[in-house]
C-alpha positions as CSV (number, residue, x, y, z in Angstrom):
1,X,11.5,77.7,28.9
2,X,9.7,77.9,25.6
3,X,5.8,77.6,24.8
4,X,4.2,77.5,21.9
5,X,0.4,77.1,20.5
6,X,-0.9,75.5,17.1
7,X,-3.0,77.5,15.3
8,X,-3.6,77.7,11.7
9,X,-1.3,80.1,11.0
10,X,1.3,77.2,12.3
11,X,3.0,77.5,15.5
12,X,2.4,80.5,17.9
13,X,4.8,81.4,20.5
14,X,3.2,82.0,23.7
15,X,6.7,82.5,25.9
16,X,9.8,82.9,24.8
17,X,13.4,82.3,26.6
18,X,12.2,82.3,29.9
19,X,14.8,81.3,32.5
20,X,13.5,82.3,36.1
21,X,14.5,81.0,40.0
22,X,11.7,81.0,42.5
23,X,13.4,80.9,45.9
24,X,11.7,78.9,48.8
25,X,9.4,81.3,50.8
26,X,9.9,84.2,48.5
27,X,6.5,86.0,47.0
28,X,6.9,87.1,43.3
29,X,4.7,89.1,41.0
30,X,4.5,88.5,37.8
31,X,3.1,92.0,35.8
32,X,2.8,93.5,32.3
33,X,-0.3,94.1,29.2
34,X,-2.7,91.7,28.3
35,X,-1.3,88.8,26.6
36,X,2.3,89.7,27.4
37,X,2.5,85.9,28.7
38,X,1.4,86.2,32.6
39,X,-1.3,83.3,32.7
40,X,0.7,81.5,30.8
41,X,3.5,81.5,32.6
42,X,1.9,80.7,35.7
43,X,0.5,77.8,34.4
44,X,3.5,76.2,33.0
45,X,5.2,76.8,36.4
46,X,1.9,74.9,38.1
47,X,2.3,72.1,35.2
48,X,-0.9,73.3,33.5
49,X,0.3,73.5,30.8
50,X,3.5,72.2,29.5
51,X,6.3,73.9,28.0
52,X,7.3,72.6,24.5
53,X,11.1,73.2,25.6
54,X,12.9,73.3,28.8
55,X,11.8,72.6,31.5
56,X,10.2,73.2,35.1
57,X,11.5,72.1,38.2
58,X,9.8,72.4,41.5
59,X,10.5,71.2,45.1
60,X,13.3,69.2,43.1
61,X,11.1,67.4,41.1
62,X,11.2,68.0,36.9
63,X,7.3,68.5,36.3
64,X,8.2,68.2,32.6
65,X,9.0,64.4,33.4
66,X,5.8,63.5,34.8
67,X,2.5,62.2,33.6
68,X,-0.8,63.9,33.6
69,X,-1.4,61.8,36.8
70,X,1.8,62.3,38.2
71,X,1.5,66.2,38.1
72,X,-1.8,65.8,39.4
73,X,-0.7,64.4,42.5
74,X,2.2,67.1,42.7
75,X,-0.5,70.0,42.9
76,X,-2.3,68.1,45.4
77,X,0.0,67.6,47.7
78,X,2.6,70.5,47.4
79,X,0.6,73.5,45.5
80,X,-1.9,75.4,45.8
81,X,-4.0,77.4,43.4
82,X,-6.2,80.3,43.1
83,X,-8.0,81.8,39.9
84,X,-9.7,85.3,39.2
85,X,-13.1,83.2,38.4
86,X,-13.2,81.5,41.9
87,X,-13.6,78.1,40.4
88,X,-16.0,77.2,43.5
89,X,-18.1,73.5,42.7
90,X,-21.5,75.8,43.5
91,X,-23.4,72.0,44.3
92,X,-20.5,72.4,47.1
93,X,-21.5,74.3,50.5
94,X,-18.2,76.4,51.4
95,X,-16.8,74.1,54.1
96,X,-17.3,70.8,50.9
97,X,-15.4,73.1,48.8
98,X,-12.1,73.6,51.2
99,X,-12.3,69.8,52.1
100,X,-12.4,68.8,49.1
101,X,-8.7,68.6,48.3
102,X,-7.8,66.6,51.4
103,X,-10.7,64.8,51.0
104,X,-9.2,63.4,47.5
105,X,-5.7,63.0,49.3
106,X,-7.5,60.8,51.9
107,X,-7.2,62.8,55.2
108,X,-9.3,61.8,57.9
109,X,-10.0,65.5,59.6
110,X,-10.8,67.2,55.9
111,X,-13.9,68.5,57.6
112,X,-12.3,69.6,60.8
113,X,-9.1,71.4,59.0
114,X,-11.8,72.8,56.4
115,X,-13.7,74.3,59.1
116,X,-10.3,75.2,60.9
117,X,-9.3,77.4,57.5
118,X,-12.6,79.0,57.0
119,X,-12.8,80.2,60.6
120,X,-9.2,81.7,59.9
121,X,-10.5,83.9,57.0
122,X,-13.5,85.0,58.8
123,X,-16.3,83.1,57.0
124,X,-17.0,80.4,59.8
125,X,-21.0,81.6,60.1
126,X,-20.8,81.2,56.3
127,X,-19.1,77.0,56.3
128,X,-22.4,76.0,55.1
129,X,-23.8,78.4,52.8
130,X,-23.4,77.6,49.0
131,X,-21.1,79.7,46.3
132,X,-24.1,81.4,44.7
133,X,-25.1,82.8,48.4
134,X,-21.7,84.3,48.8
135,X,-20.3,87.1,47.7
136,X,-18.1,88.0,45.2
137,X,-15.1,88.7,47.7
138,X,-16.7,85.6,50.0
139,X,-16.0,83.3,47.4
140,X,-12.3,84.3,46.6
141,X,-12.0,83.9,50.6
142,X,-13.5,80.4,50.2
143,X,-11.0,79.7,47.3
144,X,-8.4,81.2,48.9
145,X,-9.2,78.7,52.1
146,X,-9.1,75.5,49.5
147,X,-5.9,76.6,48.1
148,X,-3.8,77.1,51.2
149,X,-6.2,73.9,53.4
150,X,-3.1,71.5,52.2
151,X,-0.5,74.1,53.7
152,X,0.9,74.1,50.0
153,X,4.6,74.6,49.6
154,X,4.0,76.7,46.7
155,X,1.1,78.7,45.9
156,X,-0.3,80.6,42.8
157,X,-2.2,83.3,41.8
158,X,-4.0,84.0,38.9
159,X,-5.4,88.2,39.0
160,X,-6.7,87.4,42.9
161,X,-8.5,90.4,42.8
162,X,-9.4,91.1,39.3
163,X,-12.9,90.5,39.8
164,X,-13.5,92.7,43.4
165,X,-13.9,95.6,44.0
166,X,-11.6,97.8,45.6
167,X,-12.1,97.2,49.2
168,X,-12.9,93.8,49.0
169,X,-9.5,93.5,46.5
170,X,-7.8,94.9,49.1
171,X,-9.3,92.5,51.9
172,X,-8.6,89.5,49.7
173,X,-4.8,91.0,49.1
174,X,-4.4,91.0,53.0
175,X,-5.3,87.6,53.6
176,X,-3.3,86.1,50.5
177,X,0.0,87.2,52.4
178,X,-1.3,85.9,55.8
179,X,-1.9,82.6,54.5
180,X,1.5,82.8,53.0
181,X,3.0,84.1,56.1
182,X,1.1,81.5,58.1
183,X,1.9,78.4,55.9
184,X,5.8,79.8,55.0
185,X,4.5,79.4,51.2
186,X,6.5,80.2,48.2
187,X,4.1,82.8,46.1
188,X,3.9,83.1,43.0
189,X,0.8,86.1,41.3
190,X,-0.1,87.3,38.3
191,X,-2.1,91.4,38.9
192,X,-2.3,94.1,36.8
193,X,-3.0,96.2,40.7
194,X,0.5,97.6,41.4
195,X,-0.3,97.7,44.9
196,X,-0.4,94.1,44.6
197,X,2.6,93.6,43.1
198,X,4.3,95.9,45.6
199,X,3.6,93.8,47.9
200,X,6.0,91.0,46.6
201,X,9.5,90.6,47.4
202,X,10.2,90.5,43.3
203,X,8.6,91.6,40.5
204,X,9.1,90.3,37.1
205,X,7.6,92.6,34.1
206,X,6.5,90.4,30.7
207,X,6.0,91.5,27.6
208,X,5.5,89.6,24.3
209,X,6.2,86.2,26.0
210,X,9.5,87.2,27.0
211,X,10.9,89.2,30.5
212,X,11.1,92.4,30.0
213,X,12.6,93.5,33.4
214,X,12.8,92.2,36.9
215,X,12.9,94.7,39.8
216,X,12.2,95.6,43.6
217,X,8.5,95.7,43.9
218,X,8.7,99.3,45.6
219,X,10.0,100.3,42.4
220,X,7.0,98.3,40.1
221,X,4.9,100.3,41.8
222,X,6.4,104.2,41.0
């Protein structure tokens, strides 16, 4: 896998040789410096972005084959997603924002499994309040609820708790791997917190847009 940016300089590599297997179920953490690649990384393996050689495939499907629709319809249905910004729609109550993805794949109980997800996270008194009346670690729980409403076969994670707090990082981090032990997800994170990444089954270490190391998470951690 090979990505690359224009810029007017020419051509700028943004990952380099990247050959990585994600197996069903498993939880992987992706770590290393600022702009060793990460993000980008993530993305391509989401399909948002595409690599400029190789390619992805996920759940058997080659995402590098597919059209800007296609893929669209491939992260509804089979991923879910979850960013360091939250990414809430703040004209959205809570409850609009976790329906909304089943809403646009035309289930009939959005609202009830919505509701269903929110009350699993704890924020059930909260279905009806808007983004800019939650908190900070509220709203990851609400975006945490939208990602994992579709009971996504993979799910990503883009620095979870890079905007909390300790405490609340820590409440966020506990409820990422219940949804993924609840739904049987693959999961796939980008942290710089190693007791995020120690979490993970496997950690893989970038650095310059290429892997620098892959290892046990217990060891990431040390």
């Amino acid at each position: 896998m090979h990505l690359s940016l224009a810029g007017n300089a020419g051509p700028v590599d943004i990952l380099r040789g990247i050959s990585l297997d994600v197996a069903r179920g498993e939880t992987l953490g992706l770590v290393g410096p600022s702009g060793s690649g990460k993000s980008s990384l993530l993305m391509v393996i989401g399909g948002l972005e595409r690599a400029t050689s190789g390619s992805v495939t996920a759940l058997g499907r080659d995402l590098s084959r597919l059209s800007e629709d296609a893929l669209a319809r491939f992260r509804r249905d089979h991923m879910g997603v979850v960013f360091q910004s939250f990414h809430l729609i703040p004209t959205m109550t809570a409850l609009e924002n976790v329906a909304t993805p089943l809403e646009l794949a035309g289930a009939r109980d959005a609202f009830d499994r919505a509701e269903e997800e929110l009350k699993a996270i704890g924020l059930g008194a909260r279905a009806h309040h808007y983004p800019a009346q939650l908190s900070g670690g509220e709203q990851q729980r609400v975006a945490l609820a939208r990602a994992a409403v579709g009971r996504p076969e993979i799910l990503l994670a883009d620095e979870p708790t890079g905007n909390l707090d300790g405490a609340t990082g820590t409440v966020i981090m506990d409820l990422l791997f219940g949804l993924r032990d609840r739904h049987g997800s693959t999961l796939v994170l980008v942290t710089h917190a190693p007791e995020l990444a120690a979490r993970c089954d496997r950690v893989l270490r970038l650095r310059d847009g290429s892997v620098e190391g892959e290892e046990r998470a217990r060891k990431a951690a040390e």
